[in-house]
N, CA, C and O of each residue as an XYZ file, in Angstrom:
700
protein
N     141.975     55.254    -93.006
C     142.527     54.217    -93.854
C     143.598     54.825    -94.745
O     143.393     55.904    -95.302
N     144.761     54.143    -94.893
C     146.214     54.643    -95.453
C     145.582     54.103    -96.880
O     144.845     53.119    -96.948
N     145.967     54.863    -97.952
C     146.433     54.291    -99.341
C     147.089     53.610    -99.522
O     147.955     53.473    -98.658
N     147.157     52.607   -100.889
C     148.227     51.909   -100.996
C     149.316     52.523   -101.585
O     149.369     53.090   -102.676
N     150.397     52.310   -100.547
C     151.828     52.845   -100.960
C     152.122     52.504   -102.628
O     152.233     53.418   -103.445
N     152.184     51.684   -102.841
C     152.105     51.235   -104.202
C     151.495     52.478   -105.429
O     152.023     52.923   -106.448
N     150.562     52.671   -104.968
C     150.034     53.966   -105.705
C     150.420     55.366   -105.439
O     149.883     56.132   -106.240
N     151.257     56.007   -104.480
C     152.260     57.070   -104.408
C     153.280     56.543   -105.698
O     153.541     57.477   -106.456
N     154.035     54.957   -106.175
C     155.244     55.337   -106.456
C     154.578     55.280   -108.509
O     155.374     55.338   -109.446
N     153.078     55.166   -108.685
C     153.109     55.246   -110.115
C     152.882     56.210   -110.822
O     152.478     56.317   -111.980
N     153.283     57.203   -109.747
C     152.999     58.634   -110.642
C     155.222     58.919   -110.793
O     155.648     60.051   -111.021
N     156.005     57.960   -110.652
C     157.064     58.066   -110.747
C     157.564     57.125   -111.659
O     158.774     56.901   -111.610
N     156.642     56.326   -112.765
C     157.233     55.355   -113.463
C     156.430     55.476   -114.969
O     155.615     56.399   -114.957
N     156.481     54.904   -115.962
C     156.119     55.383   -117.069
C     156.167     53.490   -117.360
O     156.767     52.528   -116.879
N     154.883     53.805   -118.705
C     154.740     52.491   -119.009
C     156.130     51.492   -119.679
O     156.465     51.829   -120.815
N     156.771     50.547   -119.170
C     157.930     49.970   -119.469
C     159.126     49.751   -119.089
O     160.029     49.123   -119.640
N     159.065     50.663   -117.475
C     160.340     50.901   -116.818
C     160.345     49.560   -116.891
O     161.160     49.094   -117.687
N     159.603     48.721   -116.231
C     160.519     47.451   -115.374
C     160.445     46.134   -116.415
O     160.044     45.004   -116.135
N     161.042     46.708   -117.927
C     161.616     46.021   -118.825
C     162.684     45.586   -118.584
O     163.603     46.393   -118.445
N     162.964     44.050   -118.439
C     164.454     43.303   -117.942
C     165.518     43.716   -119.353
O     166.703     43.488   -119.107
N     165.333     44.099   -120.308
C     166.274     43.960   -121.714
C     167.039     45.134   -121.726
O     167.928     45.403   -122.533
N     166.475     46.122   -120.373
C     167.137     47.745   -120.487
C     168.126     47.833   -119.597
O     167.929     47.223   -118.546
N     169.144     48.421   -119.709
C     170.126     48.640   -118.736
C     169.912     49.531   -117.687
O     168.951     50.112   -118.190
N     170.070     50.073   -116.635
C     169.555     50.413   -115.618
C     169.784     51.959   -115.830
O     170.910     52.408   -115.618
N     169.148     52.480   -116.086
C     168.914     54.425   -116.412
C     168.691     54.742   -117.886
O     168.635     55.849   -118.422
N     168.582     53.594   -118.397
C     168.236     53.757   -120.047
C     166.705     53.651   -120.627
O     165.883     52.837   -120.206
N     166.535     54.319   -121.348
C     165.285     53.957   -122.191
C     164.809     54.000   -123.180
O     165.043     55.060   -123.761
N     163.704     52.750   -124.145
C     164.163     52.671   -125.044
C     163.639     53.872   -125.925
O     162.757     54.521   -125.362
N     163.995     54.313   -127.199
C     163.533     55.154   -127.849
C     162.867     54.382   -129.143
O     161.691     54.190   -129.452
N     164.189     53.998   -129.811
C     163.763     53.442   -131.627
C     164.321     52.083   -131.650
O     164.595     51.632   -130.538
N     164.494     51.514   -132.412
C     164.936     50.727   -132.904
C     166.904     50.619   -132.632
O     167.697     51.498   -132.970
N     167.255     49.307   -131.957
C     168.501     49.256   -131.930
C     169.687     49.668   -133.655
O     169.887     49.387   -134.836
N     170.029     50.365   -132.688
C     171.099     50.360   -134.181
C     172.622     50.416   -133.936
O     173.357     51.284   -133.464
N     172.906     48.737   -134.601
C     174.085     48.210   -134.279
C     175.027     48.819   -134.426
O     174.834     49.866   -135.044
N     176.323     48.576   -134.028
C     177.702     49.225   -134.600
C     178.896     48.877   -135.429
O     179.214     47.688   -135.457
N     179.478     49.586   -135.987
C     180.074     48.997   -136.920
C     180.762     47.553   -136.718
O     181.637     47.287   -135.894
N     180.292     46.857   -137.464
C     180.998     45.396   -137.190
C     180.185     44.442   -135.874
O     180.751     43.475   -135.365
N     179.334     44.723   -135.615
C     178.576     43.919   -134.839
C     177.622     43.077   -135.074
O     176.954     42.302   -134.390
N     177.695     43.453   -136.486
C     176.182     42.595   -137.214
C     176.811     41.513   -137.440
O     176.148     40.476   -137.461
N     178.281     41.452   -137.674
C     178.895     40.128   -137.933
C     179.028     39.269   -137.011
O     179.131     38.068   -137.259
N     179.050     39.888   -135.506
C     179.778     38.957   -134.273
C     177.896     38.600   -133.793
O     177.828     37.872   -132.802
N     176.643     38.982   -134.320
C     175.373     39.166   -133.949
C     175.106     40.271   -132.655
O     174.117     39.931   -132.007
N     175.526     41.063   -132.327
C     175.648     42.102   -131.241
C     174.834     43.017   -131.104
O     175.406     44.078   -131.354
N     173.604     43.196   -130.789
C     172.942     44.156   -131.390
C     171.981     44.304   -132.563
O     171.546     45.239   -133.235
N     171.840     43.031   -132.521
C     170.488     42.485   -133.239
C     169.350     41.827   -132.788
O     168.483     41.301   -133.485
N     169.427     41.910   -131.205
C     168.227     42.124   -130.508
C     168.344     40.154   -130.469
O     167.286     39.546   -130.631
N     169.282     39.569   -130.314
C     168.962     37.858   -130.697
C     169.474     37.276   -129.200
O     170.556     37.567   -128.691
N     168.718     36.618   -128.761
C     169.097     36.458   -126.961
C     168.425     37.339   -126.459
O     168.343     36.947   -125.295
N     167.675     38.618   -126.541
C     167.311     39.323   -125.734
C     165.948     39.365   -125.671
O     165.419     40.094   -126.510
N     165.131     38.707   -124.805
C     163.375     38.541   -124.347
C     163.187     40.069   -124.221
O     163.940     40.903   -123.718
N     161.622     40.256   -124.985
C     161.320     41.558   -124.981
C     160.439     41.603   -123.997
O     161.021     40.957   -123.125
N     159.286     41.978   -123.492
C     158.544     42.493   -122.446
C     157.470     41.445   -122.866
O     156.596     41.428   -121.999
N     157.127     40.302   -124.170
C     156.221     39.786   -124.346
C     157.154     38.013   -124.149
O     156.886     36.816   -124.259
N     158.213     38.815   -123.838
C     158.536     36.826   -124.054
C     159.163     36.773   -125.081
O     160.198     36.124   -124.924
N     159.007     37.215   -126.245
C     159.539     36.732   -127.937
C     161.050     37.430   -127.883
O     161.511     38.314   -127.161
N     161.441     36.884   -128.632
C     163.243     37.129   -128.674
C     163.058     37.670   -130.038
O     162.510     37.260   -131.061
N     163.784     38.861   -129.654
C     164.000     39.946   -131.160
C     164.041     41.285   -130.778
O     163.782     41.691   -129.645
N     164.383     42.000   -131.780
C     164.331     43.638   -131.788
C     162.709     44.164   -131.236
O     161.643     43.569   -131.077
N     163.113     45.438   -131.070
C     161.620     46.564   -131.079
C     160.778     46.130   -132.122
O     159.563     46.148   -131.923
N     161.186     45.778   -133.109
C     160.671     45.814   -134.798
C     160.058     44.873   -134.729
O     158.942     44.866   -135.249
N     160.474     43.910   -134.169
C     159.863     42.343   -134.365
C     160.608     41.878   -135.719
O     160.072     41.008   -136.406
N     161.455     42.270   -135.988
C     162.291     41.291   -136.907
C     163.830     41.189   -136.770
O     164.598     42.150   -136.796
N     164.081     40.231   -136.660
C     165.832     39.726   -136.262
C     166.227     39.582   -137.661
O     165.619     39.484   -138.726
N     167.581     39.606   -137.259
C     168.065     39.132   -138.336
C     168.563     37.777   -138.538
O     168.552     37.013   -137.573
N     168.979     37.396   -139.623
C     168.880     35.891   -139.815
C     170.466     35.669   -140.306
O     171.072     36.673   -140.682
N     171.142     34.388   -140.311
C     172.237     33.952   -140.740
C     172.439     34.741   -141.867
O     173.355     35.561   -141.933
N     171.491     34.505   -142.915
C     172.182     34.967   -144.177
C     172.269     36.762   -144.236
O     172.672     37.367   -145.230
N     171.944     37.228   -143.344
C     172.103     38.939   -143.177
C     173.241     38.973   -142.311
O     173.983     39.953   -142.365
N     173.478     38.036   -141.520
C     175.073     38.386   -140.788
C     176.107     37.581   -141.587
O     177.216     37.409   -141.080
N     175.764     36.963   -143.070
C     176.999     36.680   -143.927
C     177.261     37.526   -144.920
O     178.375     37.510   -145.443
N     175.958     38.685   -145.478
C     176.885     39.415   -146.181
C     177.630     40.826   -145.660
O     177.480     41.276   -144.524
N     178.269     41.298   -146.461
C     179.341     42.033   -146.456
C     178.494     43.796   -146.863
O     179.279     44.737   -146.985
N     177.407     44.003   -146.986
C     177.287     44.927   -147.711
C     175.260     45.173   -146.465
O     174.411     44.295   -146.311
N     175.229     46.454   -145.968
C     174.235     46.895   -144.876
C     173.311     47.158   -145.659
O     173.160     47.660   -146.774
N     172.369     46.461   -144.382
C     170.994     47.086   -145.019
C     170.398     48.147   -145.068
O     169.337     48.301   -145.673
N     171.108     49.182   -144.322
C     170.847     50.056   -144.288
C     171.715     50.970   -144.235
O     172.775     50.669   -143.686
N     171.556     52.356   -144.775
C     172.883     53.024   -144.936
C     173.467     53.590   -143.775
O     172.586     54.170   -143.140
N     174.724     53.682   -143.151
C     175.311     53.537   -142.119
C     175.311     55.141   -141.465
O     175.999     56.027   -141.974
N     174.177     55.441   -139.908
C     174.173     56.771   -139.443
C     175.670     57.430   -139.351
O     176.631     56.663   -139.310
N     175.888     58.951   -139.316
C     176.773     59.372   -139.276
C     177.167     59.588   -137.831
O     176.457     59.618   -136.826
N     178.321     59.714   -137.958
C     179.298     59.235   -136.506
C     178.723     60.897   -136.002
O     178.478     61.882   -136.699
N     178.626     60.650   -134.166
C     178.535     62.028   -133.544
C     179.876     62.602   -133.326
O     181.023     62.158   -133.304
N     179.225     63.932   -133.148
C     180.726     64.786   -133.017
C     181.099     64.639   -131.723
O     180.269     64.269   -130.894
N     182.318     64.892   -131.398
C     182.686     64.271   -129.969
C     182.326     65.989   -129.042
O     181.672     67.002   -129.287
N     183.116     65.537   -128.039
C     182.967     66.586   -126.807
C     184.164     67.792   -127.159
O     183.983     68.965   -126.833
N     184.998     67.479   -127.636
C     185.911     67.920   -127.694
C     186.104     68.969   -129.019
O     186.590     70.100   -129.022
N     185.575     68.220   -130.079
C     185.496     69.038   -131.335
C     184.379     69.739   -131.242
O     184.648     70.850   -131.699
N     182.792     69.693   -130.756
C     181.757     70.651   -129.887
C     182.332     72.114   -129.263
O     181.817     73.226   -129.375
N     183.631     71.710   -128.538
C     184.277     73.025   -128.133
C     184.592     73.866   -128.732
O     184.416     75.066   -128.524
N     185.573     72.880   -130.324
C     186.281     74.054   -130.716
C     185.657     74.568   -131.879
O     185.871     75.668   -132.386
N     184.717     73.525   -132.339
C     183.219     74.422   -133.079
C     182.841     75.658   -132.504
O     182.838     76.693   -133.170
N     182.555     75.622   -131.426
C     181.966     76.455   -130.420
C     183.090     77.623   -130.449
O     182.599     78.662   -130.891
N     183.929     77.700   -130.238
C     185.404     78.749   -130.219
C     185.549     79.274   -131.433
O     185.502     80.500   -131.527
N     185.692     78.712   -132.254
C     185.684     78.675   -133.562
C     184.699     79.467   -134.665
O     185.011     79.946   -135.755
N     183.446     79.436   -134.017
C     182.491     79.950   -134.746
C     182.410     81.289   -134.014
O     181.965     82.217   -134.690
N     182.751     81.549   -132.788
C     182.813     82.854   -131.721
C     183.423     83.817   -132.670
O     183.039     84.885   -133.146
N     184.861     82.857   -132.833
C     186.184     83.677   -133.583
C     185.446     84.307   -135.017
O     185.794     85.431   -135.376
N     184.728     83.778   -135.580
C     184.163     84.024   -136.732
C     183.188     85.279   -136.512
O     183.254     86.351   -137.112
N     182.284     84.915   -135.537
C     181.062     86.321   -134.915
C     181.737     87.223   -134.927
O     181.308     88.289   -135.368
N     183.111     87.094   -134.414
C     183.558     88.283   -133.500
C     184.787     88.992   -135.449
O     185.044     90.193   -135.539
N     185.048     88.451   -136.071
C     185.297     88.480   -137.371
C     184.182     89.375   -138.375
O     184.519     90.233   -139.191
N     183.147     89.048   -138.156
C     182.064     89.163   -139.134
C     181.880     91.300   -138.310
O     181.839     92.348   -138.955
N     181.814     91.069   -136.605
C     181.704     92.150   -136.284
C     182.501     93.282   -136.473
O     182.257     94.483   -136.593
N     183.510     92.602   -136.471
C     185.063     93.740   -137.166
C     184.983     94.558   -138.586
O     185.180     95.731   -138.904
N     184.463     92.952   -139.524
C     184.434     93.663   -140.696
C     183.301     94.655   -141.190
O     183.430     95.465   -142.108
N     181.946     94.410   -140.267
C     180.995     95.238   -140.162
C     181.323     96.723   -139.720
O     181.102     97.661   -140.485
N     181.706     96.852   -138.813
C     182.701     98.010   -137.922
C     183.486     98.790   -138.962
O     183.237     99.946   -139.303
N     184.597     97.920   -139.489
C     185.053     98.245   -140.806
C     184.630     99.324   -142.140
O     184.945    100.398   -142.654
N     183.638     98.120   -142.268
C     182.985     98.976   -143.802
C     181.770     99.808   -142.887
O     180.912     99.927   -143.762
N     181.318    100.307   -141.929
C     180.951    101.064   -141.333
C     181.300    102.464   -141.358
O     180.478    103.368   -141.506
N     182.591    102.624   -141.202
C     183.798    103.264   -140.782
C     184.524    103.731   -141.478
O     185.023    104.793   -141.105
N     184.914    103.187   -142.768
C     185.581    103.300   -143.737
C     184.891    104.401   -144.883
O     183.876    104.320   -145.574
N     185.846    105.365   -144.749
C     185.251    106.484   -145.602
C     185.380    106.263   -147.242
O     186.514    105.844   -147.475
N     184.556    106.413   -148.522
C     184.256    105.629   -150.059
C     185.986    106.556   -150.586
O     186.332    107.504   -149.880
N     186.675    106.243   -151.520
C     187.856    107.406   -151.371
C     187.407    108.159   -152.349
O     188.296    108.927   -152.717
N     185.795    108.368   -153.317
C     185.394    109.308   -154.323
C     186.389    109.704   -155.461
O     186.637    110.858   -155.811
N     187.056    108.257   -156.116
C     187.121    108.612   -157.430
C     186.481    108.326   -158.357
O     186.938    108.453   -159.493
N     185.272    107.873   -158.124
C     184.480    107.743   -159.765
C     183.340    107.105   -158.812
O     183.611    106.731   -157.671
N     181.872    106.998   -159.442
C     180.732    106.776   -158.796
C     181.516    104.939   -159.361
O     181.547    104.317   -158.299
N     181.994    104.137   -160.328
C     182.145    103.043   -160.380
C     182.821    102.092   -159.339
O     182.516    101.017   -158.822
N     184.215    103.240   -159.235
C     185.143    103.014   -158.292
C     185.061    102.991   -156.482
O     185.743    102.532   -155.566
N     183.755    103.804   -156.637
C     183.216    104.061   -155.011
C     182.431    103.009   -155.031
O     182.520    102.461   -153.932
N     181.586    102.356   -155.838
C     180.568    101.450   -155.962
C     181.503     99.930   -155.565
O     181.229     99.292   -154.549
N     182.543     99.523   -156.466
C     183.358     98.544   -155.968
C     183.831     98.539   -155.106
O     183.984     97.462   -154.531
N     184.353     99.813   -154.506
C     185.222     99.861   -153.197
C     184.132     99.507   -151.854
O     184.528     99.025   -150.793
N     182.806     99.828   -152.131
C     181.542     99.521   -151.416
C     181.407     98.545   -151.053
O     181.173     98.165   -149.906
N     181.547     97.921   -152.084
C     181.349     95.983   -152.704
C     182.126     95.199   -151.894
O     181.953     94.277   -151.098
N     183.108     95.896   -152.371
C     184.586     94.706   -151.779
C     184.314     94.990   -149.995
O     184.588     94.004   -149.311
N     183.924     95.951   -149.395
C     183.636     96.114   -147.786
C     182.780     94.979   -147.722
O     183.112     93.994   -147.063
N     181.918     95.021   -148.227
C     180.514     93.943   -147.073
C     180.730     92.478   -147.946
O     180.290     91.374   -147.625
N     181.527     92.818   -149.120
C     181.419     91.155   -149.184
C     182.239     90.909   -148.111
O     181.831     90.231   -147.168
N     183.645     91.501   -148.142
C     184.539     91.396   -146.691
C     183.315     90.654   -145.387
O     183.325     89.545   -144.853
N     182.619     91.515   -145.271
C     181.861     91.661   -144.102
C     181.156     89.878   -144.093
O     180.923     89.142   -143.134
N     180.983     89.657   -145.535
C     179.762     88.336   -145.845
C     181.066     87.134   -145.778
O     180.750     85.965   -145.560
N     182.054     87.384   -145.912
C     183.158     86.437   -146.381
C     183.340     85.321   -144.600
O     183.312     84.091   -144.630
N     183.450     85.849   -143.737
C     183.369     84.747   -142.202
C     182.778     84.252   -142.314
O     182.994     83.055   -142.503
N     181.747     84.686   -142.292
C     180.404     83.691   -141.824
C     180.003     82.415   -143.178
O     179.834     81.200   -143.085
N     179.958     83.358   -144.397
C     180.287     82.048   -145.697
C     181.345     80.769   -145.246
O     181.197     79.564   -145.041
N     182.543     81.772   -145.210
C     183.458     80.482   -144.971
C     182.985     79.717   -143.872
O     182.738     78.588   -144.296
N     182.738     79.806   -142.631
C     182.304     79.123   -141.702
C     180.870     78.264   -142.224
O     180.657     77.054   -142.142
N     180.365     78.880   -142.544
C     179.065     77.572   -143.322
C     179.158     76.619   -144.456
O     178.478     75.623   -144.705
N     180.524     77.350   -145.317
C     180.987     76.623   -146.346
C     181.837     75.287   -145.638
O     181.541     74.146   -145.994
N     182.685     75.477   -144.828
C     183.557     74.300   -143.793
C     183.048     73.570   -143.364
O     183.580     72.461   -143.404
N     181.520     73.716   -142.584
C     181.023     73.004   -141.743
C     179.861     71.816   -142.705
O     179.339     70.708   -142.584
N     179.924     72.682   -143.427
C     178.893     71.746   -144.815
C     179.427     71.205   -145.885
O     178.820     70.469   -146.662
N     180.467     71.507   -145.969
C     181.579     70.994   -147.314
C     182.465     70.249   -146.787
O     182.954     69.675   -147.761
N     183.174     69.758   -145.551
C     184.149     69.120   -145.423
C     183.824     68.132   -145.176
O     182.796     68.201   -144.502
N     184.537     65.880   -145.569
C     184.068     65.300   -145.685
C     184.503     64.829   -144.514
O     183.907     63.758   -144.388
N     185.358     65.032   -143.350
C     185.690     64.567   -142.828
C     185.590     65.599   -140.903
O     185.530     66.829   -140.873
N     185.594     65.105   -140.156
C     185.707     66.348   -138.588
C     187.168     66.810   -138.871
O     187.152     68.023   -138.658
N     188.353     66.459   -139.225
C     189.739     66.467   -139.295
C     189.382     67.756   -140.629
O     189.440     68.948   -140.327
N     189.098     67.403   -141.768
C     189.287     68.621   -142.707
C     188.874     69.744   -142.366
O     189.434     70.832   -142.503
N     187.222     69.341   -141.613
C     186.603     70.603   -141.381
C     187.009     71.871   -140.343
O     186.547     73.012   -140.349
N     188.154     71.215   -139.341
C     189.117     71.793   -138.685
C     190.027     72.484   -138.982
O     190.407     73.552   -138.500
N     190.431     71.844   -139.850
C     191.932     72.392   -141.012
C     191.062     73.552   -141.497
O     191.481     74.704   -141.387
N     189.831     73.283   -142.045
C     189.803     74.576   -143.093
C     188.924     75.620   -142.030
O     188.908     76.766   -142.480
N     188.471     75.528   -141.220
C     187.939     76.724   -139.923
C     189.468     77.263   -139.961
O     189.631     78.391   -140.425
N     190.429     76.647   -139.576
C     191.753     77.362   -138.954
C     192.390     77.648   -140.029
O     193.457     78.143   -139.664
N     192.332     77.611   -141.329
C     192.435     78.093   -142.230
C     191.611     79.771   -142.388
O     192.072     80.909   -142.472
N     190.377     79.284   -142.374
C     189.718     80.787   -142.296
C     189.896     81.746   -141.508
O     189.776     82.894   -141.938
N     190.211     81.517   -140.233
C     190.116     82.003   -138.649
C     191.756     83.080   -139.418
O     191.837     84.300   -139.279
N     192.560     82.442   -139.970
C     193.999     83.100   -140.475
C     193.633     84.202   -141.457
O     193.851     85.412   -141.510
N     193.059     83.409   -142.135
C     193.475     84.256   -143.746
C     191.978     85.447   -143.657
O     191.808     86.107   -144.682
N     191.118     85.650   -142.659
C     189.477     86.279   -142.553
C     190.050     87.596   -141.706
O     189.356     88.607   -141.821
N     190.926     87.672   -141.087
C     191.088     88.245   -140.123
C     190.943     89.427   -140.429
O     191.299     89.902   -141.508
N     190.187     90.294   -139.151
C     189.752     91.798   -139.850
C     191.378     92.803   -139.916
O     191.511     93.456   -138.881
N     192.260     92.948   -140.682
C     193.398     93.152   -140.430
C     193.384     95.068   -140.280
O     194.137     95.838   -139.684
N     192.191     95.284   -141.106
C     192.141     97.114   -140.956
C     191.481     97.182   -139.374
O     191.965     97.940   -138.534
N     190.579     96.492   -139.147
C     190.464     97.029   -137.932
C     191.227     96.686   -136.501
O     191.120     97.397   -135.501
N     192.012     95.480   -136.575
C     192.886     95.200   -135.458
C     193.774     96.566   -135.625
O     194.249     97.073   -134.608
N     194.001     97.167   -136.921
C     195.955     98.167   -136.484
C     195.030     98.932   -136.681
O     195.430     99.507   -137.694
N     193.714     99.523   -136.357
C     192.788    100.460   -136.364
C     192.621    101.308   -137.689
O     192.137    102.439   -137.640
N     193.037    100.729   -138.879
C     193.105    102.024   -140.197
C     191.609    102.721   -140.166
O     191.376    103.904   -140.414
N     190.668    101.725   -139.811
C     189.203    102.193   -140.056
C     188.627    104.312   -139.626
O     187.730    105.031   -140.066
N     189.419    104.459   -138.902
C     189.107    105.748   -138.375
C     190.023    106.547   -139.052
O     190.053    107.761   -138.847
């Protein structure tokens, strides 16, 4: 006696696939969350769309109503936009340029012999090496956490990437 075929394919489906409200390779996670300006046109407020019980509405079980698509001001504070594919890269390049920065200036004050005029003067000249050394990688965490915008935070990486540059050890003074 054969099994029922039927029971080979439910070790390949999870409770909810054959929800009509999902688009075909999607699934749901949380709660819809509309996009800018859609709450006004109703887009994405789950209204027209039968859930798996029949009832028309969001995951949440609560729609929204006329008077939430007349005002002007969200109920909730608005997620932050993802970073694209493109700025991912030059994050990615960008922060390399910085590793490979941070390793220079390490190399650097490694390398760099104290010039022994005064235990004060050797002590600062010490100083000023590894903050050197601490100064990439700051700036790079300072940019990526301080800038209000993907556009500034670009400007000021390529800002750093200029003005960080290990300049004793590219013309080799270090040796």
């Amino acid at each position: 006696m054969r099994p029922d075929p039927d029971a080979d394919d439910d070790a390949l489906r999870w409770e909810g696939d054959d929800d009509a409200t999902l688009a075909p390779g999607w699934k749901t996670v949380g709660a819809a969350v509309p996009l800018k300006g859609d709450a006004k046109r109703g887009i994405g407020d789950g209204a027209g769309a039968a859930g798996a019980d029949g009832t028309e509405g969001d995951a949440a079980g609560s729609a929204l109503t006329g008077d939430d698509l007349d005002s002007d001001e969200p109920n909730e504070p608005a997620a932050p936009a993802q970073t694209g594919s493109v700025e991912l890269v030059v994050l990615g390049v960008l922060g390399g340029v910085y590793l490979l920065y941070t390793i220079g200036w390490i190399i650097t004050a490694l390398r760099t012999a104290v010039p022994g005029m005064s235990v004060v003067g050797d002590f600062m000249y010490s100083l000023g090496l590894w903050l050197a050394v601490l100064a990439a990688p700051v700036w790079f965490a300072l940019a990526l956490r301080g800038a209000r915008t993907p556009r500034s935070r670009l400007v000021w990486l390529v800002v750093g990437a200029v003005v960080l540059a290990p300049l004793p050890f590219i013309f080799g003074v270090t040796a």
